[in-house]
C-alpha positions as CSV (number, residue, x, y, z in Angstrom):
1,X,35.3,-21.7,-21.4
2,X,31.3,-21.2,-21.2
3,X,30.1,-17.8,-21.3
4,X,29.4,-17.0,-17.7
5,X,25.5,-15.4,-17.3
6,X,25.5,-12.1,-15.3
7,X,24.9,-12.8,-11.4
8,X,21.3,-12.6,-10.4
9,X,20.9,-12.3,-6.9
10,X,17.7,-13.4,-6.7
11,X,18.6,-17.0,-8.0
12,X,20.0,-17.4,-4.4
13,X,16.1,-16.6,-2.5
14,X,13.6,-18.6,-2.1
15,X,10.2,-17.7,-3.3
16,X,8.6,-15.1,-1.1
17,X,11.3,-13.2,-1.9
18,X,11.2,-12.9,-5.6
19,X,10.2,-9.9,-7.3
20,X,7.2,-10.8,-8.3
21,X,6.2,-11.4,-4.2
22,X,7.4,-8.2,-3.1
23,X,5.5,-6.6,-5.8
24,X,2.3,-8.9,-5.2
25,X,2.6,-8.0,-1.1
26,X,3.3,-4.7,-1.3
27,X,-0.2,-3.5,-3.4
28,X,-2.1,-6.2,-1.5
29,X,-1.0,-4.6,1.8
30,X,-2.0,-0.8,0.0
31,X,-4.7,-1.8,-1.9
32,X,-6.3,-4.0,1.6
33,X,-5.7,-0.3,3.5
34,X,-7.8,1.3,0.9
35,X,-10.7,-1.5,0.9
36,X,-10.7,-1.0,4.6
37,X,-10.6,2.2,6.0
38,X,-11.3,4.5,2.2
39,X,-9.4,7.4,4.1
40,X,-6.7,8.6,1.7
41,X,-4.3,10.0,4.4
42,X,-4.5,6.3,6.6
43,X,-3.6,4.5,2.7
44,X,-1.0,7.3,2.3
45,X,0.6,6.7,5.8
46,X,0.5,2.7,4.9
47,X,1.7,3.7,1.7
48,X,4.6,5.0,2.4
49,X,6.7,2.6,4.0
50,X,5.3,-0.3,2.3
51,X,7.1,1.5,-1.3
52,X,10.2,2.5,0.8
53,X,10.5,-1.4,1.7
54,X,10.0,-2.1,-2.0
55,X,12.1,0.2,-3.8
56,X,14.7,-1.1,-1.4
57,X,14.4,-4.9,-1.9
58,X,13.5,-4.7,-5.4
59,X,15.8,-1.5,-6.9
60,X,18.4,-1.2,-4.4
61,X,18.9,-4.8,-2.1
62,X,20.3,-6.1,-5.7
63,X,22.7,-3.9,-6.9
64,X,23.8,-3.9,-3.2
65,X,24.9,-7.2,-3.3
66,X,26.0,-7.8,-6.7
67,X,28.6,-4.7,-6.1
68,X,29.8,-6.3,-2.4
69,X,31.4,-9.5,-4.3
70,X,29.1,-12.2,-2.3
71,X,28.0,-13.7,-5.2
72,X,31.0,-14.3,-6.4
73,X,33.1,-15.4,-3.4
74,X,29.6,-17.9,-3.4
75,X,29.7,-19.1,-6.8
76,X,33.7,-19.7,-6.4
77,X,32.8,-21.7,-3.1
78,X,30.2,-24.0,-5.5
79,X,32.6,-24.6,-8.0
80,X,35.0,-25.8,-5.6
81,X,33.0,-28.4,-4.4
């Protein structure tokens, strides 16, 4: 039997919504608020929800959905075909 890799739900969505793009959007939309306006509060206030929205997809979103089962009702469903 081969050794079965740990699930990685991000092997399941597609590009701009990778790590890496949530990350990249996320300071672009911060650092474009600063370039913009240079009032701290207005970058603060953009701030905040644009880190609550990547602390979720990036920290939370995956252990989420590796402790529902998806994956692995998913993977089964592959294997089956």
């Amino acid at each position: 039997m081969p050794e079965q890799q740990p699930l990685s739900p991000w092997k399941y969505k597609p590009w701009w919504c990778q790590p890496w793009s949530i990350l990249l959007t996320g300071v672009t939309i911060i650092t474009a608020s600063w370039l913009l306006f240079k009032v701290i509060w207005l970058t603060v206030i953009v701030s905040i929800p644009v880190l609550v929205w990547m602390g979720f997809f990036i920290l939370l979103w995956p252990q989420l959905i590796i402790r529902s089962g998806i994956l692995e009702s998913y993977q089964q469903d592959k294997e089956q075909l």
